[in-house]
C-alpha positions as CSV (number, residue, x, y, z in Angstrom):
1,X,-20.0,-8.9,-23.4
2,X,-18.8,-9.4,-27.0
3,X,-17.2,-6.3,-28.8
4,X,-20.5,-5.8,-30.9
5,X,-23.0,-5.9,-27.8
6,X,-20.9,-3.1,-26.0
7,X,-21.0,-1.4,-28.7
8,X,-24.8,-1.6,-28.9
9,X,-24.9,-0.9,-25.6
10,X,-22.2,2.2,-25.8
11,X,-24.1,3.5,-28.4
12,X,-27.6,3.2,-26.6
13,X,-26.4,5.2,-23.7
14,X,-25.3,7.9,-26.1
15,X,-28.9,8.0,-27.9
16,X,-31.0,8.3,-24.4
17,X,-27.7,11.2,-23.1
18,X,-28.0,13.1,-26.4
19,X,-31.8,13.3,-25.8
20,X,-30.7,14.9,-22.3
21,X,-28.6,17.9,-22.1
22,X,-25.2,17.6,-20.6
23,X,-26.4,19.8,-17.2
24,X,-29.4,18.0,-16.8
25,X,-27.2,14.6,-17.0
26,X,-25.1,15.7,-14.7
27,X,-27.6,16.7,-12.1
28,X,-29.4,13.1,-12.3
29,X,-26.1,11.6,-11.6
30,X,-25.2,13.6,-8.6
31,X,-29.2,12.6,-7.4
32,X,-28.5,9.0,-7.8
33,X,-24.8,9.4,-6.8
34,X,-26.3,11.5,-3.1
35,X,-29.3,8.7,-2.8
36,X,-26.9,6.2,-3.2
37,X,-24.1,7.2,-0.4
38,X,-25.8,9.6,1.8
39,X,-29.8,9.4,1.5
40,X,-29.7,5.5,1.6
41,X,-27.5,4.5,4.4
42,X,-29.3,7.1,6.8
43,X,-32.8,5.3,5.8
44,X,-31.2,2.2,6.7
45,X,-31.7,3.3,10.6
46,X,-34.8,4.2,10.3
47,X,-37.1,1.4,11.7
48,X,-39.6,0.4,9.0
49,X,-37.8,2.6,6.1
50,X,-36.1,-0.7,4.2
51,X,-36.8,0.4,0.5
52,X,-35.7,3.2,-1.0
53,X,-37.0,3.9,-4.7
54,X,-34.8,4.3,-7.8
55,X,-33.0,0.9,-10.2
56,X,-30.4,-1.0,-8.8
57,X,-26.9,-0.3,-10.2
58,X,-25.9,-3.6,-11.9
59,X,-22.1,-4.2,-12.6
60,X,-20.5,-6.3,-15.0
61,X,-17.5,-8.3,-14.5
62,X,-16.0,-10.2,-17.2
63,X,-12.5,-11.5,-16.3
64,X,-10.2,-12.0,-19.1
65,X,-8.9,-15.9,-17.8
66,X,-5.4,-15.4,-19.5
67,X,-5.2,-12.5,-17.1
68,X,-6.0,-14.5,-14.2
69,X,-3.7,-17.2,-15.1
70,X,-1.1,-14.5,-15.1
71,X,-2.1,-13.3,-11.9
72,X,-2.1,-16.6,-10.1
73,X,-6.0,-15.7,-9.5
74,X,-9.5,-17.9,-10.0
75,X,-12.8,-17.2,-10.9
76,X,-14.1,-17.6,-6.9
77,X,-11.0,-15.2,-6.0
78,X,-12.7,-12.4,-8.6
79,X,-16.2,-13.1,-6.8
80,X,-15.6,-12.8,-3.7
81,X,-13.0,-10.2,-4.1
82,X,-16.4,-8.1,-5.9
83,X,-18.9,-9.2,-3.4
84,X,-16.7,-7.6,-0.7
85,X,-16.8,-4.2,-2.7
């Protein structure tokens, strides 16, 4: 993501959280935060109870490649290395 886009991005989540007041944030983070980790995986052995409403958490990795150079890593390292998380 280029310097510009993050900040459009950055600056998009501020709009939609000033809309929201800090304790009402908060709350819908530790809902998403509980369906996530606790809710979720005890569905998961239910029989028949595969979907579980609410977006999917995206996560975006952007390696720097001097970095990885410097690290003695690749690319398929960094995936693999995120796809076990």
């Amino acid at each position: 993501m280029t310097a510009s886009r993050a900040g459009k991005a950055t600056e998009a989540i501020s709009h939609r959280r000033a809309s929201v007041s800090p304790t009402i944030f908060r709350r819908t983070v530790y809902l998403r935060t509980v369906q996530d980790w606790i809710v979720r995986p005890q569905m998961k052995t239910v029989p028949g109870a595969d979907a579980i409403g609410g977006f999917v958490k995206q996560y975006q990795v952007q390696p720097d490649p001097q970095k990885l150079v410097a690290y003695g890593l690749s690319f398929p390292q960094v995936v693999a290395g995120h796809r076990s998380q």
